[in-house]
C-alpha positions as CSV (number, residue, x, y, z in Angstrom):
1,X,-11.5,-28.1,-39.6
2,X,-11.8,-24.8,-39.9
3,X,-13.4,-23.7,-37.6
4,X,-11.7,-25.7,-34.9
5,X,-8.4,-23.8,-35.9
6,X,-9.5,-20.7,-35.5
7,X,-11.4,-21.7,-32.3
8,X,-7.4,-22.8,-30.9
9,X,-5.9,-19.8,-32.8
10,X,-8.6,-17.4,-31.1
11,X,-7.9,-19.3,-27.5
12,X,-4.2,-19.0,-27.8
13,X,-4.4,-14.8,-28.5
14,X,-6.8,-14.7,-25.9
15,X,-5.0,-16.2,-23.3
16,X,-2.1,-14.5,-24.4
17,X,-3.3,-11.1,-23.8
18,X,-4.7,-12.2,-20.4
19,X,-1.6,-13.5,-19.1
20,X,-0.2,-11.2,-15.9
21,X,3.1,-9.5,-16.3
22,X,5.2,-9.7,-13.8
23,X,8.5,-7.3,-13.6
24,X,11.2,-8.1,-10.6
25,X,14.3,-5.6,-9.5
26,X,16.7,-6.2,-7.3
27,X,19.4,-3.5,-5.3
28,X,21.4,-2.2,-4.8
29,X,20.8,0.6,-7.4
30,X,19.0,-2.0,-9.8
31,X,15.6,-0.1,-10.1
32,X,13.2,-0.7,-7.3
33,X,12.9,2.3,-5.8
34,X,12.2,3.8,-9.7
35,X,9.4,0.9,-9.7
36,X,8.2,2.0,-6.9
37,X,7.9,6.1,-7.7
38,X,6.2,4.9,-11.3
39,X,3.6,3.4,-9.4
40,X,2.7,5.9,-7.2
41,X,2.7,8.3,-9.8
42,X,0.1,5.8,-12.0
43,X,-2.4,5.9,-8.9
44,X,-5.4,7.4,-9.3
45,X,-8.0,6.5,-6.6
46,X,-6.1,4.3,-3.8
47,X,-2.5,3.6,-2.3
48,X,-2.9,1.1,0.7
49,X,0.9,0.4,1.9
50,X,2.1,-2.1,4.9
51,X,5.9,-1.3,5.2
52,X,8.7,-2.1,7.8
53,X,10.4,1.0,7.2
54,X,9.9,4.1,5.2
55,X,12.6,6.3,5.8
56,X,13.2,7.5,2.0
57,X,12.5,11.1,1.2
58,X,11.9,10.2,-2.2
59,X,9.4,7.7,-2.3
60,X,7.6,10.1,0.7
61,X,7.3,13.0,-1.5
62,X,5.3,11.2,-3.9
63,X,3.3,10.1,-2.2
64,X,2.4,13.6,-0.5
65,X,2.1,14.6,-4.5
66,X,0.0,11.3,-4.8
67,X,-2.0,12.4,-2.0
68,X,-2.4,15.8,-3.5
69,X,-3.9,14.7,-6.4
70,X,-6.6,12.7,-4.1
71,X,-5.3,9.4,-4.1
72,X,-6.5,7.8,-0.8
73,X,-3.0,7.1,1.1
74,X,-2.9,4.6,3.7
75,X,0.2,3.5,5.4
76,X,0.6,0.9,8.1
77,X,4.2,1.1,9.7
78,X,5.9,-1.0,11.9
79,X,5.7,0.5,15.6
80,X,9.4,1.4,16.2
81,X,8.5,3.9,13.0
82,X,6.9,6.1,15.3
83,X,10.1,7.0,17.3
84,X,12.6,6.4,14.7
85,X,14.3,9.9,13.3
86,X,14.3,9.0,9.7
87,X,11.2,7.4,9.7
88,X,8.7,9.6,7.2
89,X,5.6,8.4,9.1
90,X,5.6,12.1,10.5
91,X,6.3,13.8,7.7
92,X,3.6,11.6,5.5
93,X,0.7,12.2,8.8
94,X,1.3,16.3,8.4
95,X,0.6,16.3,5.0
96,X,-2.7,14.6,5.3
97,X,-2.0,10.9,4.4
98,X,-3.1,8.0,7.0
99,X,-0.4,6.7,8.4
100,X,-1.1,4.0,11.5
101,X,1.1,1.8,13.6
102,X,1.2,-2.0,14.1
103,X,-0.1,-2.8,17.7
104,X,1.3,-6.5,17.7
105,X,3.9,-7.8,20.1
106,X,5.9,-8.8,17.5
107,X,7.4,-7.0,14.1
108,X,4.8,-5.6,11.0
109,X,7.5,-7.0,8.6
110,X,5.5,-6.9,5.9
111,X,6.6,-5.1,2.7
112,X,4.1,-4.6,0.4
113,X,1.7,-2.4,-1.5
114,X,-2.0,-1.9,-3.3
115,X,-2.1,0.4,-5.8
116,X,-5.7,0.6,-7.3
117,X,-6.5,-2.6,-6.0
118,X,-4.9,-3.3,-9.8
119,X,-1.2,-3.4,-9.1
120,X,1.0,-5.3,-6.3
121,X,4.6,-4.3,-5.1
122,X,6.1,-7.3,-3.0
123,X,9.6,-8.8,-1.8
124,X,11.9,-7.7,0.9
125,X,12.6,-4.2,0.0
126,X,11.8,-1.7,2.4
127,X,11.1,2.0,1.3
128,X,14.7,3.0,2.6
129,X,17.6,4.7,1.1
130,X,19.8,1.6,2.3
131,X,17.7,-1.1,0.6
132,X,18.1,1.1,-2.8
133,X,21.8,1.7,-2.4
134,X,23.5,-0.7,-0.3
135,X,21.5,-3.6,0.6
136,X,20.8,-6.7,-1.6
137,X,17.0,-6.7,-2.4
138,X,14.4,-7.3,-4.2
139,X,11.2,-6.5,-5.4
140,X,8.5,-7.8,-7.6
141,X,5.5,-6.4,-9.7
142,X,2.5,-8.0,-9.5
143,X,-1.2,-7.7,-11.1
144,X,-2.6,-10.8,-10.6
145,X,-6.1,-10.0,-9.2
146,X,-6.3,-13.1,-7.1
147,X,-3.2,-12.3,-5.5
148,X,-4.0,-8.6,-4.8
149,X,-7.1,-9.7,-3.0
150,X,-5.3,-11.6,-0.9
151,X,-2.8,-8.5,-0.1
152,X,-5.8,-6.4,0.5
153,X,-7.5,-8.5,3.0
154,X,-4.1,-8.7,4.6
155,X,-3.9,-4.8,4.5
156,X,-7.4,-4.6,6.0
157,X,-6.8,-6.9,8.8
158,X,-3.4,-4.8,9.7
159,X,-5.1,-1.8,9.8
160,X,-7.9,-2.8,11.8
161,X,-5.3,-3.7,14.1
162,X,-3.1,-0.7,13.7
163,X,-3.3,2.3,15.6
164,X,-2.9,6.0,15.2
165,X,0.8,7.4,15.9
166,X,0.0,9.5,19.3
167,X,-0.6,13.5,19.0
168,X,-2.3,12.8,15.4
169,X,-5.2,15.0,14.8
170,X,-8.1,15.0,12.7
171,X,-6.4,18.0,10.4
172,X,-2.8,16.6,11.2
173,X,-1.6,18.5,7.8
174,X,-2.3,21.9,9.2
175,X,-0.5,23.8,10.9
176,X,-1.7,25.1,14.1
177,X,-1.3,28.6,16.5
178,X,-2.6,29.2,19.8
179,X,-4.1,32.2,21.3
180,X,-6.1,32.9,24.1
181,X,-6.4,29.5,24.9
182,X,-7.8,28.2,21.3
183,X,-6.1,26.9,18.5
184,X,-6.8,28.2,14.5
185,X,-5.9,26.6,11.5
186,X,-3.1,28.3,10.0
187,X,-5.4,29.9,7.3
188,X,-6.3,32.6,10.2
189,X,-4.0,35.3,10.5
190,X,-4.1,37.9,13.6
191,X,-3.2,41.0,12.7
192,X,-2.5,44.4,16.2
193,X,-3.9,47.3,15.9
């Protein structure tokens, strides 16, 4: 008798400390786009991001800082990013993180992201300052590892698909000047006699 209590006492704890946590937020102003920095900021190897719209200069920064620390970034963004003025696909492609663009006919409306193929970030919040402070939102936190592998083969097969945003280079983060018909990273200086 025992034993066969501490077998269902020792099932019970275990099971307990497998369970998933799962945290939700909602907008305006209720937290997500905190959730969202804190993640970024815990990544240590990869970010893999498929977003609607990414316009906040927030989130953007830290994932340049994220990108800094050399955390693989890569960002698929819905095509009218590309043209958009507040979109931070530019900003995020000249600071060196991979940024490509959905190549459908219809919308990349997907709002997710992998972080360390450990973490999921899901719901209808897009990376925008509106979604944080005006529009009703939400977002949820996710580590179930089923459910992440099924985000990442998602991710895959949009970037596959996805394309670079035109007049990306293979150094899109440095700066370049011409002279005499060549182009030097911004590391060179020229200097007149």
């Amino acid at each position: 008798m025992k034993v066969l209590s501490f077998i269902i006492i020792f099932c019970l704890f275990s099971s307990v400390g497998q369970a998933k946590e799962t945290q939700v937020y909602f907008s305006p102003n209720g937290g997500c786009q905190k959730a969202v920095i804190a993640q970024i900021q815990k990544a240590h190897k990869t970010i893999k991001i498929a977003m609607y719209d990414l316009t906040s200069g927030a989130i953007a920064q830290e994932l340049v800082k994220a990108k800094k620390r050399d955390v693989i970034v890569q960002i698929v963004l819905d095509s009218h990013q590309e043209k958009q003025t507040p979109s931070k696909g530019s900003y995020l492609t000249q600071r060196g993180c991979e940024v490509h663009l959905h190549k459908g006919s219809g919308l990349m409306h997907n709002k997710f992201a992998i972080f360390d193929g450990k973490v999921l970030l899901t719901g209808s919040f897009n990376w925008t300052v509106s979604a944080e402070q005006r529009n009703e939102e939400n977002l949820l936190v996710l580590s179930d590892e089923t459910l992440i592998r099924e985000y990442e083969k998602r991710f895959e097969y949009l970037w596959q698909g996805a394309r670079k945003p035109e007049g990306s280079s293979k150094y899109p983060h440095r700066k370049k000047y011409y002279r005499s018909g060549e182009y030097f990273p911004s590391s060179v200086r020229f200097f007149r006699n």
